[in-house]
N, C-alpha and C positions, 0 to 999 in steps of 0.2 A: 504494500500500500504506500500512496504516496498522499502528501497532504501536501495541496498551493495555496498561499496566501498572498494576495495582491494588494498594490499599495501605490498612490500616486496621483492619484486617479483628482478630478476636483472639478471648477469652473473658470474655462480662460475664455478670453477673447478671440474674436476671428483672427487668423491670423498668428495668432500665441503657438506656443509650446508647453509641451506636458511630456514629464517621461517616468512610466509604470514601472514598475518590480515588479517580480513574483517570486516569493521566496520558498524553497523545499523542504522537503524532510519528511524523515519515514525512511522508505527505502530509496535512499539518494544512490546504493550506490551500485544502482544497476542502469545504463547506460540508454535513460530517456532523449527523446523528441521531445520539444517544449514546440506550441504555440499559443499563439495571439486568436482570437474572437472574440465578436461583439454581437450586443443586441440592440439595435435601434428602438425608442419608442414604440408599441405596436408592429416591429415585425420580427422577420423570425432572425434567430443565431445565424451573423454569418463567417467566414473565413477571413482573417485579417490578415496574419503572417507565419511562417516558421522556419523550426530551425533543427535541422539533424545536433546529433550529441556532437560529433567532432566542430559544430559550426562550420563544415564546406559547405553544407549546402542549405539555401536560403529561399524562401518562397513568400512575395508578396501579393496580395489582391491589386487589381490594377486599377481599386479604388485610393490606394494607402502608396501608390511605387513612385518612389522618390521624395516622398515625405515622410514616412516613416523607416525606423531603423532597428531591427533587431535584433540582440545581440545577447549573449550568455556567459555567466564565469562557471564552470564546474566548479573550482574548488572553493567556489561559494556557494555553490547550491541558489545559482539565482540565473534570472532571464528576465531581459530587460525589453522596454517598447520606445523608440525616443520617439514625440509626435512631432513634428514640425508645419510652420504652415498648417494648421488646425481651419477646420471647416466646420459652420455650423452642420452640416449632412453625417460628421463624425462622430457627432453628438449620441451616445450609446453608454451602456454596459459592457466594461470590457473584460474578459475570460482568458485566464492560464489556464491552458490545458497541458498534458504530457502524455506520453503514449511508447510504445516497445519501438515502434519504428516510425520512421518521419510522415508514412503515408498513412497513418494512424492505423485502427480506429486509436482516437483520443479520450481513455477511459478515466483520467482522475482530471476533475476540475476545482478549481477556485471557484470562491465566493462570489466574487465579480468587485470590479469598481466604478465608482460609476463617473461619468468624461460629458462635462458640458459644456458645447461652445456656443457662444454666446454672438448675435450677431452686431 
């Protein structure tokens, strides 16, 4: 088992930056996939970002690419979301997930935090 706790999260401006945590523990030490989603207002979970355990490989939504950044320390047991350039449309609940392999499934999640930009 693994437990995520997210952190970061708050209300900026259009245009501001915010940058998430999600911190681990449990069974850190077997060799997770971390990612990124959100849940807008009224719709469903979607896909934001991820990241294989070695960090080669990196996958963004191509609502998030080039504005967001994410990024992982193993031996912190953390995985980060930098937001840049914030849009109100960004405005959600955002979710660490982790999972056995980068292409999920994504079975332990965070609480969420929750990200509001303001126009």
């Amino acid at each position: 088992q693994v437990q995520l706790v997210e952190s970061g999260g708050g209300l900026v401006q259009t245009g501001g930056s915010l940058r998430l945590s999600c911190a681990a523990s449990g069974r850190t030490s077997s060799k997770y996939a971390m990612g990124w989603f959100r849940q807008p207002p009224g719709k469903e979970r979607e896909f934001v970002s991820k990241i294989s355990w070695s960090g080669s490989y990196i996958v963004y939504a191509d609502s998030v690419k080039g504005r967001f950044t994410i990024s992982r320390d193993n031996a912190k047991n953390t995985v980060s979301l930098q937001m840049n350039s914030l849009k109100p449309e960004d405005t959600a609940v955002y979710y660490c997930a982790a999972a056995a392999v980068v292409a999920g499934p994504y079975n332990y999640w965070g609480q969420g935090t929750q990200v509001t930009v303001s126009s």
